[in-house]
N, CA and C atoms as an extended XYZ file, in Angstrom:
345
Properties=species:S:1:pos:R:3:atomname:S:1:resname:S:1:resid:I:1 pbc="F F F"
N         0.837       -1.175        0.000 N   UNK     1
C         0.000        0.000        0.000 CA  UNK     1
C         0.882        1.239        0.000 C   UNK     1
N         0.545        2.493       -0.838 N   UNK     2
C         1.429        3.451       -1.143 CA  UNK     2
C         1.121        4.403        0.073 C   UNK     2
N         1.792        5.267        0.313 N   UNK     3
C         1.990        6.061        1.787 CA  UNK     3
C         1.564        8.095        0.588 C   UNK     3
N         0.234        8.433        1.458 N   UNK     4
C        -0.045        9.562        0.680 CA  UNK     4
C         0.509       11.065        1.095 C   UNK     4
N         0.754       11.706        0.033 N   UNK     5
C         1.572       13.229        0.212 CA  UNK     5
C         0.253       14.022        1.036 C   UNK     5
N         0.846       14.802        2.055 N   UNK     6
C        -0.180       14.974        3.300 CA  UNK     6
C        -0.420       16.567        3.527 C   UNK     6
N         1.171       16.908        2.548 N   UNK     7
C         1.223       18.554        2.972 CA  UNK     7
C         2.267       18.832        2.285 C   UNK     7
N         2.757       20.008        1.913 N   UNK     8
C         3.574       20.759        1.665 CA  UNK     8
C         4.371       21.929        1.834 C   UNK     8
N         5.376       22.482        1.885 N   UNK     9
C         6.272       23.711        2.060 CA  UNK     9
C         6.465       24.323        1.149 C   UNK     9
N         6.702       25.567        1.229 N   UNK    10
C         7.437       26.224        0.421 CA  UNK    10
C         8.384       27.599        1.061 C   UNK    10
N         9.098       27.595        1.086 N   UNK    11
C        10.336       28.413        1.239 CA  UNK    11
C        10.353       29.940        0.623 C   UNK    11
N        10.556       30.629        1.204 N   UNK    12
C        10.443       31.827        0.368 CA  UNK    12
C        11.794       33.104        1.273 C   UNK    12
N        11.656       34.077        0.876 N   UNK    13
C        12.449       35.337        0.954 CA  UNK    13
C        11.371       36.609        1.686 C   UNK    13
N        10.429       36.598        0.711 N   UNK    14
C         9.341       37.553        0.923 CA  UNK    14
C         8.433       36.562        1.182 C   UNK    14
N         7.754       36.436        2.275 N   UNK    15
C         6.561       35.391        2.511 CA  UNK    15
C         5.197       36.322        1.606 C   UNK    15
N         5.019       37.701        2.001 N   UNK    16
C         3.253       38.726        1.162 CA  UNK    16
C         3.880       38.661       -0.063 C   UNK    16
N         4.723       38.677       -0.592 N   UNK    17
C         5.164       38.806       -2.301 CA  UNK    17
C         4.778       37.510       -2.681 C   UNK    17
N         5.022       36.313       -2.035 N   UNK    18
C         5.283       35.155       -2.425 CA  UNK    18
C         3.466       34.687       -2.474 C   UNK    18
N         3.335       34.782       -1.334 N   UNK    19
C         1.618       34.803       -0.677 CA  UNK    19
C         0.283       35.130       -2.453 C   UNK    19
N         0.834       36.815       -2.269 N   UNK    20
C        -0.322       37.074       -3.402 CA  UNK    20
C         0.457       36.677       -4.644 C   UNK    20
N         1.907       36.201       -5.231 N   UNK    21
C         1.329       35.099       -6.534 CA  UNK    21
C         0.950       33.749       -6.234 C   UNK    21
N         0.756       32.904       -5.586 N   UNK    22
C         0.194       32.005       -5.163 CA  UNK    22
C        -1.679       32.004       -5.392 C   UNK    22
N        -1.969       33.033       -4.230 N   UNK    23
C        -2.974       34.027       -4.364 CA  UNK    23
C        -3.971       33.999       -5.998 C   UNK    23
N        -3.006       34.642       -6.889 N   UNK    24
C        -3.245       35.098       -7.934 CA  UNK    24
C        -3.160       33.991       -9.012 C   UNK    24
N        -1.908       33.321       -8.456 N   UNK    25
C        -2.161       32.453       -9.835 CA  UNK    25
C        -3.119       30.873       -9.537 C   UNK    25
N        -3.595       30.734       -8.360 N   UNK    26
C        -4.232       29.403       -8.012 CA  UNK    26
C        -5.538       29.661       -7.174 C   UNK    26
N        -5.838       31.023       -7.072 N   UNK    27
C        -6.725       31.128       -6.052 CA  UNK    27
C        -6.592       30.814       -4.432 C   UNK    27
N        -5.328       30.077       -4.078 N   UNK    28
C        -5.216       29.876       -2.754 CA  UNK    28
C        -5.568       30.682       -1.668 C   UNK    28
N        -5.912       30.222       -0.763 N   UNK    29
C        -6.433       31.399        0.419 CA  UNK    29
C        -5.035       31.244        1.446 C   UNK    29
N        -4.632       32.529        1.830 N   UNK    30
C        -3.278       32.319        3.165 CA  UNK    30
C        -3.861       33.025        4.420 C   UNK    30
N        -3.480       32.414        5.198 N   UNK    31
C        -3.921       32.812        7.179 CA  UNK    31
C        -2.565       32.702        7.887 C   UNK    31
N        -2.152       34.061        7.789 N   UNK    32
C        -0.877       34.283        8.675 CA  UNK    32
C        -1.126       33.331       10.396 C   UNK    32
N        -0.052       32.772       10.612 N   UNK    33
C        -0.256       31.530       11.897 CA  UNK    33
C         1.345       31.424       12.326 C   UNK    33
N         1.607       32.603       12.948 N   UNK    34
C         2.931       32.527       13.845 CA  UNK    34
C         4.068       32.922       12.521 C   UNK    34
N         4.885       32.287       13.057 N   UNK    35
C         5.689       32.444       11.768 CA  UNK    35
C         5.658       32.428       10.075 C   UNK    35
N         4.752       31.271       10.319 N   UNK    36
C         4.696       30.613        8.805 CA  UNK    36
C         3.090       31.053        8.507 C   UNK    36
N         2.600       31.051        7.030 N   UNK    37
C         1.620       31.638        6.418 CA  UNK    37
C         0.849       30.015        5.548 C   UNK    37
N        -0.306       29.500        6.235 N   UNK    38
C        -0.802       28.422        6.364 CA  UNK    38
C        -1.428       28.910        4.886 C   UNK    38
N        -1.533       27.680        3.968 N   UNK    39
C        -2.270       27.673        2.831 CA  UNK    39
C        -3.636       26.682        2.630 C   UNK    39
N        -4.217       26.963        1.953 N   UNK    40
C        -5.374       26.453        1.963 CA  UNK    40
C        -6.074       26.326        0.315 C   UNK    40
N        -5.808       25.219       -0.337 N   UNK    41
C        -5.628       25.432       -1.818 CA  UNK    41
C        -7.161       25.093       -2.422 C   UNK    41
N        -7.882       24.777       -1.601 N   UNK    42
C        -9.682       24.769       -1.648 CA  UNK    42
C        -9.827       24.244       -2.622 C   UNK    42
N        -8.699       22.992       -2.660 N   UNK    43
C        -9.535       21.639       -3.436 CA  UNK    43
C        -9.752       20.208       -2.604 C   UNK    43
N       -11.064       19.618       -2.778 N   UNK    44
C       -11.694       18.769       -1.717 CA  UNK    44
C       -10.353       17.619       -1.468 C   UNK    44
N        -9.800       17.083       -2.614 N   UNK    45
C        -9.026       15.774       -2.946 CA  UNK    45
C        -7.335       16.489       -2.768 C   UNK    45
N        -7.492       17.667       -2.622 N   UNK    46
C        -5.973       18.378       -2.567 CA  UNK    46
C        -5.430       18.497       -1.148 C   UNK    46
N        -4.199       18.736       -0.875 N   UNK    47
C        -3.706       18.705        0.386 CA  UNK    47
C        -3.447       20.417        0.370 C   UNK    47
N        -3.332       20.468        1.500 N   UNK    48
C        -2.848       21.978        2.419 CA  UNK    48
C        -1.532       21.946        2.803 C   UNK    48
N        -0.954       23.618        3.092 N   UNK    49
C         0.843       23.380        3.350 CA  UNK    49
C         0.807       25.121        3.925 C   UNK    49
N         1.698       25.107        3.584 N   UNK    50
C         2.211       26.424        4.685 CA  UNK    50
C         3.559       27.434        3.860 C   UNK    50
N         3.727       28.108        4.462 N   UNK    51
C         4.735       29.190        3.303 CA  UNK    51
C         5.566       29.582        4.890 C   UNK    51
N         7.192       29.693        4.238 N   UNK    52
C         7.668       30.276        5.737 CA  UNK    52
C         9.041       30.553        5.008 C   UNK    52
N         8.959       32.129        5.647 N   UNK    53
C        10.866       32.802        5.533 CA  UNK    53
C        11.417       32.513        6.807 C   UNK    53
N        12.742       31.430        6.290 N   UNK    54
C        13.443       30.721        7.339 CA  UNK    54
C        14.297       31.990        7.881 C   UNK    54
N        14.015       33.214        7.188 N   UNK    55
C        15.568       34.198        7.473 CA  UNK    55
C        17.370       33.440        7.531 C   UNK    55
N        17.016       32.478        6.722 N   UNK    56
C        18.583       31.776        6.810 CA  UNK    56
C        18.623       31.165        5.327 C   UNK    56
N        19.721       30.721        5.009 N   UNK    57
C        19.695       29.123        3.978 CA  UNK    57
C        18.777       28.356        4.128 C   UNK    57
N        18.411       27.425        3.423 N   UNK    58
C        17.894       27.676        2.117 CA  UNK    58
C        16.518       28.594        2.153 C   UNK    58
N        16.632       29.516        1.873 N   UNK    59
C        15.641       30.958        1.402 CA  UNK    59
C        14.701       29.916        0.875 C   UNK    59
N        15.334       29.794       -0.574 N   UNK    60
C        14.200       29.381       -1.617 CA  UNK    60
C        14.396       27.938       -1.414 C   UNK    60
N        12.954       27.130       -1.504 N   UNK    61
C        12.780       25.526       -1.476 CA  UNK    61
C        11.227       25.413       -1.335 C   UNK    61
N        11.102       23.973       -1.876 N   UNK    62
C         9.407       23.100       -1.844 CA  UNK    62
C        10.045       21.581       -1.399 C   UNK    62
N         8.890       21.646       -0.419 N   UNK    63
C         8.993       20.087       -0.152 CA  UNK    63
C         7.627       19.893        0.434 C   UNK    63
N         7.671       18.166       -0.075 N   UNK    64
C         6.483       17.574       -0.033 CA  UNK    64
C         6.916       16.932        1.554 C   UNK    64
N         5.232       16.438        2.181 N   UNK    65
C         5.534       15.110        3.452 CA  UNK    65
C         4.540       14.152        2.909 C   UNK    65
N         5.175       12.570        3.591 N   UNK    66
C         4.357       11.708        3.412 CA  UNK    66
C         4.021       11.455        4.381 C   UNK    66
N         2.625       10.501        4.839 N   UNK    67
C         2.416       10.214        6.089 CA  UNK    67
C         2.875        8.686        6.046 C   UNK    67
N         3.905        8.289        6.695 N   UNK    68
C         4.242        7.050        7.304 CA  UNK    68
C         3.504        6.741        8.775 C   UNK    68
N         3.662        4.910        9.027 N   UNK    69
C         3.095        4.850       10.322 CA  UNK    69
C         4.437        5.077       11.508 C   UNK    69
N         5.663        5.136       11.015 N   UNK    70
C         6.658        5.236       12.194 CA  UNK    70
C         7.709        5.858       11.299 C   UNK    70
N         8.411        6.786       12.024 N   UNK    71
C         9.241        7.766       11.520 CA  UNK    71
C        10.500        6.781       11.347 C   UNK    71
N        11.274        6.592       12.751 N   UNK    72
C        12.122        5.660       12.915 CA  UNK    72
C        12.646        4.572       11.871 C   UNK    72
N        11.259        3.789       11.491 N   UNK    73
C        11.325        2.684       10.860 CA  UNK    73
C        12.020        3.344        9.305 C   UNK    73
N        11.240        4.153        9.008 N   UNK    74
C        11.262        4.620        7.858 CA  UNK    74
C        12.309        5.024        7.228 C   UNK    74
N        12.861        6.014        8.487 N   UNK    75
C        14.413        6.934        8.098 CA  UNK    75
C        15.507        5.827        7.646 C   UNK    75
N        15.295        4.597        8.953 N   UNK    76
C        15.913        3.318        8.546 CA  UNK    76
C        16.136        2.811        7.203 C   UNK    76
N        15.050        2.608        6.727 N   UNK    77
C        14.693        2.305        5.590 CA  UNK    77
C        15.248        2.912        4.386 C   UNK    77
N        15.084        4.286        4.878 N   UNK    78
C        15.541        5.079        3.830 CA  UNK    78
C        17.185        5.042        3.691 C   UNK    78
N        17.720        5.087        4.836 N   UNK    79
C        19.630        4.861        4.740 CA  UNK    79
C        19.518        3.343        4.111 C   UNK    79
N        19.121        2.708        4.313 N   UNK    80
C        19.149        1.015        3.931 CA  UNK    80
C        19.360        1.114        2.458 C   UNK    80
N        18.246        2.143        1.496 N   UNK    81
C        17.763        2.539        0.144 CA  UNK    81
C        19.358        3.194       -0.522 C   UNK    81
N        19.598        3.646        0.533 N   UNK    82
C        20.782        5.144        0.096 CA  UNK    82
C        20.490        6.558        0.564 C   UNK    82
N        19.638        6.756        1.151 N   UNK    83
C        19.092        8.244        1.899 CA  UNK    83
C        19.939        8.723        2.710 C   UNK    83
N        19.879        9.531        3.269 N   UNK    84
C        20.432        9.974        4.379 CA  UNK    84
C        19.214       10.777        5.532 C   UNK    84
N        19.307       10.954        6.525 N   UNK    85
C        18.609       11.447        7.707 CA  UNK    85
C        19.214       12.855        7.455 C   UNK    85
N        18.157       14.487        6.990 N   UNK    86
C        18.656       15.140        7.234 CA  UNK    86
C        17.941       16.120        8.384 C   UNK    86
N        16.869       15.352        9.256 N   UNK    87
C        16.283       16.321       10.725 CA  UNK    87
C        15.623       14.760       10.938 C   UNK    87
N        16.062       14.647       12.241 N   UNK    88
C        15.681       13.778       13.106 CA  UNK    88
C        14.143       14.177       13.379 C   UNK    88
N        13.132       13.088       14.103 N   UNK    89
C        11.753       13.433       14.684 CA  UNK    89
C        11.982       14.511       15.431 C   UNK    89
N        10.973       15.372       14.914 N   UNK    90
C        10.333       16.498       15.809 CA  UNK    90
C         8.799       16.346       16.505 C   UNK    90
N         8.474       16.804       17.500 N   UNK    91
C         7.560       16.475       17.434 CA  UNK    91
C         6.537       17.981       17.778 C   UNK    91
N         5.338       18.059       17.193 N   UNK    92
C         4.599       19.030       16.947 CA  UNK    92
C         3.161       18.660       17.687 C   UNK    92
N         1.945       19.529       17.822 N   UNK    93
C         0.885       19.240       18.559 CA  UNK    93
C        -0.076       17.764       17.732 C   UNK    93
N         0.284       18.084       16.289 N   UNK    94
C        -0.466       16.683       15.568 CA  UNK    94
C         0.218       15.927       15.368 C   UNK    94
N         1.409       15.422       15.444 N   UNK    95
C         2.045       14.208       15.256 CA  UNK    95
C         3.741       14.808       15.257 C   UNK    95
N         4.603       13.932       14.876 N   UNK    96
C         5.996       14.539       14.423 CA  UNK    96
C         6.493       14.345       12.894 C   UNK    96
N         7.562       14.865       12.565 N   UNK    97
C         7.634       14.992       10.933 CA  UNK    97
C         9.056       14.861       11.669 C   UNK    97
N         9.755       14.187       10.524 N   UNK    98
C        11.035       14.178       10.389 CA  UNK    98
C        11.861       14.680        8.610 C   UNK    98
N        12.624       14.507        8.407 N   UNK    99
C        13.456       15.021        6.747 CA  UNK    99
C        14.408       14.050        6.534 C   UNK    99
N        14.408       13.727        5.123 N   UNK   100
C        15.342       12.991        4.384 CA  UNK   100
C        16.118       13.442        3.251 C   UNK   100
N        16.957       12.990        3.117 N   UNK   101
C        17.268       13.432        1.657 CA  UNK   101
C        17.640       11.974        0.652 C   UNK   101
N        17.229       11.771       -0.761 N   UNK   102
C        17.072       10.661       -1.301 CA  UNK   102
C        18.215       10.534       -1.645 C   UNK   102
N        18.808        9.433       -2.617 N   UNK   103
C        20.077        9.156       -3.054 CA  UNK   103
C        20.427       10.589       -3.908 C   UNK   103
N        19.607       11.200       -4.765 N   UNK   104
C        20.280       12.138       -5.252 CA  UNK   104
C        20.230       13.563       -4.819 C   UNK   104
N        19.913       13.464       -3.941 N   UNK   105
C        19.797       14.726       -3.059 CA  UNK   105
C        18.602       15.368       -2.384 C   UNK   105
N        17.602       14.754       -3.149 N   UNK   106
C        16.146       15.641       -3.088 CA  UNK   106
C        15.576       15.520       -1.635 C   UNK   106
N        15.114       16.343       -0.907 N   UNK   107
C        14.743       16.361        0.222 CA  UNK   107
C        13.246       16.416        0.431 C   UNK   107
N        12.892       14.723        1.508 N   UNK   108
C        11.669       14.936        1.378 CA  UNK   108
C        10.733       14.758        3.246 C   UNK   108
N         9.921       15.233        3.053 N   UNK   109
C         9.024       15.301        4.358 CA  UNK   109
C         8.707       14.214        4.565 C   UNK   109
N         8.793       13.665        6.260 N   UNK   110
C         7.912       12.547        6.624 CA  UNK   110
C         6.966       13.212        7.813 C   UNK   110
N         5.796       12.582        7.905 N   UNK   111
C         5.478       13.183        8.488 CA  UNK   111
C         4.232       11.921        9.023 C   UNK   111
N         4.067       11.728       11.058 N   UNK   112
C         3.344       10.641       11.447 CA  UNK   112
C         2.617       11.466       12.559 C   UNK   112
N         1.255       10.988       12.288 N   UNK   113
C        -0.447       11.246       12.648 CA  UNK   113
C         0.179       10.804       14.341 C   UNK   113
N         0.112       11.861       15.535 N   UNK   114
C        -0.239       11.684       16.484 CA  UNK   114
C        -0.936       10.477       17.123 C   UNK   114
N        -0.928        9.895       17.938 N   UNK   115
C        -1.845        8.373       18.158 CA  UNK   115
C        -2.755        9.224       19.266 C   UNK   115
């Protein structure tokens, strides 16, 4: 059984510059929420994500999360593949997300549903 993309990032410089083309070119709705600027892409079958200026490296970036049932297992899995671990579990009020990066570099979200 395939493991589904749950959410997304995007990285930015200017979070309101970045915000209204988003805005403009997809209709997305944004709700400033602490740091980061929560998106809401108001399609039933589509996922939701968030916009955030890290004020550091890497400025600019997108990354996807998947929902796995165990972070641990997974990251495992993923060095086993050729990955590397690049952010250990965090853990947040709905579950924790951890980061990988694949054999060729690409960096991707994990991310596990609170019990």
């Amino acid at each position: 059984m395939g493991r589904p993309v749950v959410h997304f990032e995007i990285g930015c410089k200017d979070k309101a510059k970045t915000a209204e083309f988003y805005r403009n070119l997809f209709g997305w709705t944004m709700q400033e929420m602490g740091p980061a600027t929560m998106v809401a892409t108001g399609a039933d079958s589509g996922i939701q994500g968030r916009m955030s200026s890290l004020g550091h490296e890497p400025h600019n970036y997108t990354i996807f999360y998947v929902q796995v049932d165990n972070l641990e297992i997974c990251l495992k899995e993923a060095e086993s593949l050729g990955g590397k671990t690049l952010v250990p579990p965090v853990s947040i009020p709905t579950g924790r997300f951890a980061g990988l990066a694949d054999p060729e570099g690409n960096t991707v979200g994990l991310f596990e549903i609170k019990a």
